[in-house]
N, C-alpha and C positions, 0 to 999 in steps of 0.2 A: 545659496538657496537651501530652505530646509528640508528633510528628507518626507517624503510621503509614502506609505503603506499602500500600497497597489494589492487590489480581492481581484484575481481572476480566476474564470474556469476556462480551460480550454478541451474543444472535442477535437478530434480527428474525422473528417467526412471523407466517404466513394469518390474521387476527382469527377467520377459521373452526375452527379447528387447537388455538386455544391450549389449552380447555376438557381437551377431548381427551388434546392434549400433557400436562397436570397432572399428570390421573387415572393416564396409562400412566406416566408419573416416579413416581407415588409409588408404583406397584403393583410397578415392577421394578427401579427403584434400589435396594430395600433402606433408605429413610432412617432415619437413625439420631433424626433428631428429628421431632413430627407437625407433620405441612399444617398452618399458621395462615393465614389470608384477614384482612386488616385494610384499611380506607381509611386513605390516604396522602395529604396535602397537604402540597404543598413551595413555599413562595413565596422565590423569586429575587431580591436585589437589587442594584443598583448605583448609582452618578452618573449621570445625565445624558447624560456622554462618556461611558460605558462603563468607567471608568477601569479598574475589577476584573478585567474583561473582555480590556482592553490589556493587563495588566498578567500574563494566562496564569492567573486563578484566579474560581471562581465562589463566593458568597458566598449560602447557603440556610436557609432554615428550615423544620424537615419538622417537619409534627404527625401523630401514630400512636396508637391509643388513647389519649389524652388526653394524651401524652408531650408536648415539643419537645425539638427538638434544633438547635443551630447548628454549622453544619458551611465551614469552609474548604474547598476542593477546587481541588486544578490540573488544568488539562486535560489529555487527552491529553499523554505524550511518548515517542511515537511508537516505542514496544512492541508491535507492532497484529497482531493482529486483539486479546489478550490485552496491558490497558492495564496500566501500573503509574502510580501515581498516588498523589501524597502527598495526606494529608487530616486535619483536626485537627476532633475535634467538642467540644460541649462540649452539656452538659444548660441549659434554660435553664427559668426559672417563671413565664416572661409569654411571650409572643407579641411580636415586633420582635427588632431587632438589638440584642445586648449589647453596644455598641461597645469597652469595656473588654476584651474577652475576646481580642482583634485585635490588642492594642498589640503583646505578644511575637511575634505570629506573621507581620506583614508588614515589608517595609521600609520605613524610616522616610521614602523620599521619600515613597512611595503612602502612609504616614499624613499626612503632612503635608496632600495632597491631598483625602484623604476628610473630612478636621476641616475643610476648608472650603466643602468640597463636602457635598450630599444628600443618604442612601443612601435610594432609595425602591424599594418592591415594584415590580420590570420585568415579571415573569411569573410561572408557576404552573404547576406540576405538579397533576393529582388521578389517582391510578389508585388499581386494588381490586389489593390485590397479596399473591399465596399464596408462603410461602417454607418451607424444611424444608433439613434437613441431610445431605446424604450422605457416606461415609468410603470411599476408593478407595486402599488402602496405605495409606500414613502419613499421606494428605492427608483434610483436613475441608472441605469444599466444600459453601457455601449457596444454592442455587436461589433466583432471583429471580424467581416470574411477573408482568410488569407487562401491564394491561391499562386504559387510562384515554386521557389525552390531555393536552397541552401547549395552552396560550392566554395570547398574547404581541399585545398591538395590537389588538386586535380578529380577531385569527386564531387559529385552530385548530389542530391537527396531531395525531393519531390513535397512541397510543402502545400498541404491539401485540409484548410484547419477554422475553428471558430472562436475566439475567443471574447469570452462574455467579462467585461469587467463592472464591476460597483464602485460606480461612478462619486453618488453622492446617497447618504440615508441606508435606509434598511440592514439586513443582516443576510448572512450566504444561504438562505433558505433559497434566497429570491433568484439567485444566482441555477440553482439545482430545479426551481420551477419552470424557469426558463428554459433549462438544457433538455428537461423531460417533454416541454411543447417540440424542440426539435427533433430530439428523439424518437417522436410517432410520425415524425414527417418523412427521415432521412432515415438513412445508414451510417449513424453517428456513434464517436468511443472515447470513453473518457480517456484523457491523455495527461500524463505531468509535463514530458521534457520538454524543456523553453527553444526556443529555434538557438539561444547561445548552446546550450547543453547537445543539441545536434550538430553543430556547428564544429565543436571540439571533435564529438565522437569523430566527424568525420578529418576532421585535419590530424589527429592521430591514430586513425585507423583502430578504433575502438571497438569491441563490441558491445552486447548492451549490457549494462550492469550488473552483478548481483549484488542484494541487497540484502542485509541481514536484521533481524529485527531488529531496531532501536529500543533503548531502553525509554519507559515511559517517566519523564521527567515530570512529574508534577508539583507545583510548588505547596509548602509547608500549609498555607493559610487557603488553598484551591476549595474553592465549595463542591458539594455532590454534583451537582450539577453539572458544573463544569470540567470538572475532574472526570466526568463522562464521557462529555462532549471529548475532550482532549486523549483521552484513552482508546476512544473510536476511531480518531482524524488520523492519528500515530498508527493504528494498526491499518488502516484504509492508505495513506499513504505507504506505508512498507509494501502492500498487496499490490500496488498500482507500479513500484520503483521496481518491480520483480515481473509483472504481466508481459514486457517484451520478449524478456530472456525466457520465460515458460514458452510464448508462443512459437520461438526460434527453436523448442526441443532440447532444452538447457538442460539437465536430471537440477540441478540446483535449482536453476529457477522454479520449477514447478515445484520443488520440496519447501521453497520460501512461500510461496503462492499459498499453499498448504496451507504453509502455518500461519501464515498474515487470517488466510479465514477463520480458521479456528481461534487465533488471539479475539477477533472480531466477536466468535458467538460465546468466548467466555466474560466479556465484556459483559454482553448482554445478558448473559447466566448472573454474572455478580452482583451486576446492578437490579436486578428484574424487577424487584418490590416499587422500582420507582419509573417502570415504562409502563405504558399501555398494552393490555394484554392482545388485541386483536393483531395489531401493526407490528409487536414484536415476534409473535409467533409465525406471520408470514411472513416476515424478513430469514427468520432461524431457518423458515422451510425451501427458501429458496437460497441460502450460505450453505445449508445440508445438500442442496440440488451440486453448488461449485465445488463442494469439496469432494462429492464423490465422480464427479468428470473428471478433476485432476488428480483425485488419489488413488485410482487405477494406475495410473500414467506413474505415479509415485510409488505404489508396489511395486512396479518391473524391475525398476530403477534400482531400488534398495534390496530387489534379489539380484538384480545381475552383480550390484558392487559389490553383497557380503557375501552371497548363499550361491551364487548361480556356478562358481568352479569346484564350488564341495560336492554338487550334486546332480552336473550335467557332462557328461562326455562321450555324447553321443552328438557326430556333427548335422544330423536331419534335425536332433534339438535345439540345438544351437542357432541353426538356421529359423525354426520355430519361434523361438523366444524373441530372437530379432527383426521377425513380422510383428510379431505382437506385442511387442514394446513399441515400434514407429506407430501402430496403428493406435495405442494409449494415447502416444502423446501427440498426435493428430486430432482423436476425439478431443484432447482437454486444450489442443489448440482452435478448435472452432468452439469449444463453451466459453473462451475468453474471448474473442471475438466476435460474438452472439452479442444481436438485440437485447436477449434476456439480462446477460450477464452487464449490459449498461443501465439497463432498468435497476437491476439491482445497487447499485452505486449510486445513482444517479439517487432514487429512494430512499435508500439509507441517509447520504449524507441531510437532504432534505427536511428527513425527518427528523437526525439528531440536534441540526440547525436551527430549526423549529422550536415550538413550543408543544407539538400536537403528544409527543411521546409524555406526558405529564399530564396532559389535559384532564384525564378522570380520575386523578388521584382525590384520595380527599385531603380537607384541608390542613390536616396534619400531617401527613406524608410530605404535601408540596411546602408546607412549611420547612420540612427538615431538605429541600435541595439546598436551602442556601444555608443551610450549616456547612460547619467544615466539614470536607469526607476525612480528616485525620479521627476524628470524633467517631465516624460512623464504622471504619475501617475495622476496628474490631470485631465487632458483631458482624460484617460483611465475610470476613475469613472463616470465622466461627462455622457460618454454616455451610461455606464451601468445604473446609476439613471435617467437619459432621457426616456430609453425603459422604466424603471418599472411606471412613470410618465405614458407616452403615453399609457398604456394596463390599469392606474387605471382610467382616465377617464371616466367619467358617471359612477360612482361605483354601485349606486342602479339599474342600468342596466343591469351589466353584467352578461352573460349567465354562467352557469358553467362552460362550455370549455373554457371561458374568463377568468374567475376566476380563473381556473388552469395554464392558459395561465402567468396569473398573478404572481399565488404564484412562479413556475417556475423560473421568470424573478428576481422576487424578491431572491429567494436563491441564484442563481447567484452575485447578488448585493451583501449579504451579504459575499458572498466567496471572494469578488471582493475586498472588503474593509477589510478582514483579512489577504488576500495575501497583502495588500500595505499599510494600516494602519500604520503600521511601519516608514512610512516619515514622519509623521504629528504631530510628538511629543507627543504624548496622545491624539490628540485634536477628536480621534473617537468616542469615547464612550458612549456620548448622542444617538448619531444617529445608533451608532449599536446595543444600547437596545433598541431601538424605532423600528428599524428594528427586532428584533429578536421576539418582541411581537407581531409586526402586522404576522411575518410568523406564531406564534402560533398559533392564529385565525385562519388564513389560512390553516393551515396544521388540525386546529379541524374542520372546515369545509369540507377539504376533508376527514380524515378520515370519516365525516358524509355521505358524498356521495358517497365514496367507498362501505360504510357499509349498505347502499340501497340497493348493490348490491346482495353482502353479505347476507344479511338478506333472500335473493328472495332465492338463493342459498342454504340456511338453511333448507328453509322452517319455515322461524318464522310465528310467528300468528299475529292476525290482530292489534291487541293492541302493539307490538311491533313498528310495523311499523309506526302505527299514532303518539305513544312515539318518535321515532325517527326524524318522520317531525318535531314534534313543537321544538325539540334541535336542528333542524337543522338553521331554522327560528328564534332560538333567536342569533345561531351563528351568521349568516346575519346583524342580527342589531347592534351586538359587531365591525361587520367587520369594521363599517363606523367610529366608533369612534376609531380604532387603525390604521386605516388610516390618521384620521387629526389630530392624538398624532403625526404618523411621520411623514408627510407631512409638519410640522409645525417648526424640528426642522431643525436648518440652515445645508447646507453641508458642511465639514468638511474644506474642501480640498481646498473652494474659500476664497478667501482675506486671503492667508496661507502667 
């Protein structure tokens, strides 16, 4: 059987909500085909080692009114919130693995592997699950409501979820229009992990991930356009593969959270000449909204790990600091779990999905999306290293709001040059470690001036504080010599 790319989204729903949720879907979606409710058992397997697992694909058996079905599936690859996923099934007339059915469809090391290896049931899906069809323009889109639970080892895990797939036609706008009808209705959240990827976490006593940003692989001949679309999706999925571990109170997770946002508004920064001014500027105002609920949470964090024993030893402080670091990462754990912050995802993806982010261009602009971005790349860096240029001027002058104004501009640069590095043959490299050291200065100088703040908030003593100026002060004069380290070497991109 040949393989088929499976689009879904899935939300996570209140267990309280779902019932609710159903009834209003079916009453105002319009569905084109009726609610069916069936029980669903889906038993999971693998080796031993996991090998299936390692290997990027999970291996199930689903029974549904008296049906089986054996189904191949790869995980995630990192199209996210909205997966794309290859998957091959096949009908079967017993219950277990038809091992023949596998020979075409993996590589021949992982057969080699599995003919001498186990495959035995690892875990189990069971939920009661209502599905029905809706049509949104050209697209056919199947509602999934899953309500049941995962049990892997002797553990549990509460499967409480909706998963919207495109079925036939359209493109994942229609996907993201749909999750926003639900959205006003419920207490719905974007979610990536597939019921296999929870399945594992719990058969081996996992916790939730941390996830580090991927590098943006875009290929040689990619248009603007899409080269957008795919630089968004990669940074949107990093943010979403890191959201559980932030909410559990992770210091990583919330620093990847962080930084998945901010790769997100430099996106939007580099590209800007070719979005819609209205819908980008309120998207940036509410990415500026997530980054500062979680970069509170993120300042504690990177004072308690570099700063907080040079300059706290007083135990009433100590005690302070560790109120107010839980209570950080408590606010930034209800901003990712906020209606708001699904609106905001849920919109984004939407809109890059769309056509509406291009729609008032004129038509020379929207001529140059389907050129190549290797073409455009140049002059796209050009002006990114222009701003950071124009804010370092007068550098022994600038005020701190300048300075931060600065580092800012500069991280942008360097997300700038990791999204399109990739034209240039290798030839970035000089200049993005040159960049990546002056942001270290940078960023040790704000953490410096954060932690003034910090410090006042503690209640530290007075010898802390003057320790802290003169580190602050020798920052300062670090700053100027990893300015004309990177001021000095050539840009990458000219005489290419």
């Amino acid at each position: 059987m040949k393989p088929s790319t499976e689009r879904e989204l899935k939300l996570f729903v209140d267990a309280r909500q779902v019932e609710p949720l159903i009834a209003h879907a079916a009453a105002s979606l319009d569905p084109v085909t009726r609610p069916r409710t069936a029980r669903v058992r889906t038993t999971y397997f693998d080796t031993p080692s996991c090998a299936l697992k390692a290997a990027g694909v999970s291996l199930r058996v689903r029974k549904s009114r008296g049906a089986l079905v054996q189904s191949l599936k790869s995980f995630r690859r990192g199209n996210a919130p909205a997966m794309q996923r290859l998957e091959r099934e096949w009908p079967l007339r017993r219950e277990g693995v038809d091992f023949e059915k596998l020979r075409a469809s993996l590589p021949s090391g992982l057969l080699r592997r599995l003919e001498t290896a186990t495959l035995n049931p690892v875990f189990e899906t069971r939920v009661r699950r209502t599905t029905f069809a809706v049509q949104r323009d050209d697209a056919l889109i199947e509602l999934a409501f899953d309500r049941g639970l995962v049990a892997a080892n002797g553990r549990r895990r509460t499967i409480c979820e909706v998963e919207a797939e495109l079925k036939q036609g359209g493109r994942l706008e229609s996907l993201y229009a749909i999750a926003l009808e639900l959205q006003r209705r419920a207490d719905v959240r974007v979610g990536s992990p597939s019921k296999a990827e929870l399945g594992y976490q719990l058969l081996n006593g996992e916790e939730d991930d941390i996830v580090k940003s991927p590098p943006i692989a875009l290929p040689k001949d990619v248009t603007v356009a899409e080269g957008f679309r795919q630089a968004v999706r990669t940074c949107v999925a990093h943010l979403l593969a890191n959201q559980a571990a932030a909410v559990a109170g992770a210091p990583e997770g919330v620093h990847q959270v962080r930084v998945a946002v901010r790769r997100i508004r430099a996106a939007l920064r580099l590209f800007r000449r070719y979005l819609e001014r209205t819908a980008r500027e309120d998207l940036e105002r509410e990415l500026r909204w997530l980054g500062r609920e979680v970069g509170t949470a993120r300042d504690w964090d990177a004072f308690v790990d570099n700063l907080f024993t040079l300059y706290i030893r007083d135990d009433m402080a100590v005690d302070t600091v560790s109120q107010v670091t839980g209570l950080a990462h408590r606010r930034a754990a209800e901003a990712i779990q906020s209606p708001r912050y699904t609106r905001l995802l849920l919109r984004l993806q939407r809109w890059i999905e769309g056509s509406g982010w291009y729609a008032d261009l004129d038509a020379k602009r929207r001529g140059r999306l389907d050129g190549p971005l290797a073409r455009a790349a140049p002059r796209m860096l050009a002006r990114m290293a222009d701003a950071v240029d124009k804010r370092a001027k007068h550098m022994q002058r600038l005020s701190g709001v300048e300075r931060h104004s600065l580092r800012k501009q500069a991280k942008k640069l360097r997300y700038s040059v990791e999204f399109l590095a990739a034209f240039h043959a290798g030839r970035a490299g000089e200049y993005h470690k040159r960049l990546k050291k002056l942001l270290r200065t940078l960023g040790r100088i704000n953490d410096l001036s954060a932690a003034r703040n910090l410090l006042d908030s503690a209640g530290a003593e007075h010898w802390a504080v003057k320790a802290l100026a003169s580190d602050y002060a020798d920052s300062l004069s670090a700053l100027s010599k990893s300015w004309k380290r990177f001021a000095g070497v050539p840009r990458f991109w000219e005489n290419a």
